[in-house]
C-alpha positions as a Markdown table, in Angstrom:
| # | Residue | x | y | z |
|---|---|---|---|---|
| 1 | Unk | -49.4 | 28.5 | 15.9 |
| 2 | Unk | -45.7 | 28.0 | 16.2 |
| 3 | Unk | -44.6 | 25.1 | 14.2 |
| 4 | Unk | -42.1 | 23.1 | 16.8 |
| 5 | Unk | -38.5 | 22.4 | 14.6 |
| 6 | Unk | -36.9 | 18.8 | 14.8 |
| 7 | Unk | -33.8 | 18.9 | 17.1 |
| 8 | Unk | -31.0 | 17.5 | 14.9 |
| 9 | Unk | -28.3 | 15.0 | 16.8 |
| 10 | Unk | -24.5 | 16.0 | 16.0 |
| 11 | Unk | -21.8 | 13.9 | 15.8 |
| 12 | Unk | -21.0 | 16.2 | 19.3 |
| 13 | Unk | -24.1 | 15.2 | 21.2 |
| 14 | Unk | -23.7 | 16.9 | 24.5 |
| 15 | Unk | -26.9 | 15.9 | 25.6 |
| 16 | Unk | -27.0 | 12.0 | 24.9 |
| 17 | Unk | -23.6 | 11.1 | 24.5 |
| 18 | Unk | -21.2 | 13.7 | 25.9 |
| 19 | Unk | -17.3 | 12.9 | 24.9 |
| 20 | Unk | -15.7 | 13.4 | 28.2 |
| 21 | Unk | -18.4 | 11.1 | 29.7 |
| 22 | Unk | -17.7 | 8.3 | 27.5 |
| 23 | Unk | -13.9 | 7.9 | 27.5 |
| 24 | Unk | -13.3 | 4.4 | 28.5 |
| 25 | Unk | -15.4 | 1.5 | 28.3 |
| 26 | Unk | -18.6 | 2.7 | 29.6 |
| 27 | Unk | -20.3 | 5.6 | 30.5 |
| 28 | Unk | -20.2 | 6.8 | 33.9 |
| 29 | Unk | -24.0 | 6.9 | 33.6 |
| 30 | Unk | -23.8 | 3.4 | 34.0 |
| 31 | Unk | -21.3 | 2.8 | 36.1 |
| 32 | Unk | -23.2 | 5.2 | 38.9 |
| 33 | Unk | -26.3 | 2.6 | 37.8 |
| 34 | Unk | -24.6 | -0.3 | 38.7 |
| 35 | Unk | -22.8 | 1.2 | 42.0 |
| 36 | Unk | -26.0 | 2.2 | 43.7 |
| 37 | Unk | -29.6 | 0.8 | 44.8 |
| 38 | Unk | -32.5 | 1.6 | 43.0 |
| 39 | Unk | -33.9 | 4.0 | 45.3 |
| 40 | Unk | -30.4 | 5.9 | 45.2 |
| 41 | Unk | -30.3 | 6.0 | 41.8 |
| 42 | Unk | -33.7 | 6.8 | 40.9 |
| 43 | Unk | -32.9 | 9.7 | 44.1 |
| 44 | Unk | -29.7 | 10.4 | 41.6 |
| 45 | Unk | -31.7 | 10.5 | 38.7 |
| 46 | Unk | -34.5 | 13.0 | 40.1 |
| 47 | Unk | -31.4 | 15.2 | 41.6 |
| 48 | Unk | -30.3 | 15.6 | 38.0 |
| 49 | Unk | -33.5 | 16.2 | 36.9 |
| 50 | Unk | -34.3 | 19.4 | 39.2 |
| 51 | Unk | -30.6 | 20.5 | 38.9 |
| 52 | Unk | -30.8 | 20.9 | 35.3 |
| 53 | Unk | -34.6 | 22.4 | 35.1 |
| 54 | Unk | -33.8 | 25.0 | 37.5 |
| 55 | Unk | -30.3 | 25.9 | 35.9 |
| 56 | Unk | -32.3 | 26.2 | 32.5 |
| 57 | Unk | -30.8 | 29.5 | 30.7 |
| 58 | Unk | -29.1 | 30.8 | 33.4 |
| 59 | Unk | -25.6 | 29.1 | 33.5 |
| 60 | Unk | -23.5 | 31.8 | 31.5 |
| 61 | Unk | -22.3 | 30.4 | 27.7 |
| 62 | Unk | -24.8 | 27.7 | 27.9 |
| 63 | Unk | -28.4 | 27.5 | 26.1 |
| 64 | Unk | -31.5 | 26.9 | 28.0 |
| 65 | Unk | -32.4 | 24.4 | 25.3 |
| 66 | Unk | -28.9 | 22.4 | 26.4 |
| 67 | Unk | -30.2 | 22.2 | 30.1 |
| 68 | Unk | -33.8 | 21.5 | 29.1 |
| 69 | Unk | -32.6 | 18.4 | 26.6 |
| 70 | Unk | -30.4 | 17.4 | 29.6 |
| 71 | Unk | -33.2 | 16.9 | 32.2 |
| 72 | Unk | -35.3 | 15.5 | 29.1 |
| 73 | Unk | -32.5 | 13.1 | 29.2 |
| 74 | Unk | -32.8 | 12.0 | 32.7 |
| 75 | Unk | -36.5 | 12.0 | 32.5 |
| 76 | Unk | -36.0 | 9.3 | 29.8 |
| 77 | Unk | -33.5 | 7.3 | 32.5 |
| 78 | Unk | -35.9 | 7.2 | 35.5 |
| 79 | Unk | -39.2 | 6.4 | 33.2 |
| 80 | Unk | -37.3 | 3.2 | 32.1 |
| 81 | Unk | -36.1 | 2.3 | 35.0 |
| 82 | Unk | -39.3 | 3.0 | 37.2 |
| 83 | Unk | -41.4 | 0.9 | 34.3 |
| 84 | Unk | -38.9 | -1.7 | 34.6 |
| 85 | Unk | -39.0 | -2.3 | 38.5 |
| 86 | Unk | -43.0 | -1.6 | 38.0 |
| 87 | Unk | -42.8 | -4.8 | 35.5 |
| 88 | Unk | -40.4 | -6.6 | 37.8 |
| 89 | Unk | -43.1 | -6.5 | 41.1 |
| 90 | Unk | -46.0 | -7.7 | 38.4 |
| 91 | Unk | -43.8 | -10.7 | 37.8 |
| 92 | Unk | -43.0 | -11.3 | 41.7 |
| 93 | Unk | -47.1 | -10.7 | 42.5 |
């Protein structure tokens, strides 16, 4: 059996907290959040989620680990957010 190896974060995280994506005062994560619906945003969030599970290993200079952490990464984003409307509607019921 393979022993799985911890995933270390650098102070360069290009998964969870890309650079060029957090230039100003947010992220542009959450500045799509706030632009769109839910529906369009989780529709944004499962978009990103397919782009970067079929790109896995096959975009040239970058590691199919990279892309896999990535959609990881927006799997993370649209389980909060569906628990969170889920939560919402129990309140409203």
């Amino acid at each position: 059996m393979v022993k799985e190896k911890v995933i270390p974060i650098t102070k360069n995280d290009t998964i969870n907290n890309p650079s060029h994506y957090t230039a100003g005062k947010e992220e542009v994560i959450d500045i799509i959040d706030k632009s769109l619906s839910d529906q369009q945003y989780i529709g944004y969030l499962k978009g990103n989620i397919l782009k970067y599970l079929l790109r896995a290993g096959k975009k040239q200079g970058s590691a199919a680990t990279e892309d896999m952490g990535k959609a990881t990464w927006y799997i993370n984003r649209l389980h909060r957010r569906l628990f969170t409307i889920e939560q919402e509607q129990k309140k409203n019921d």
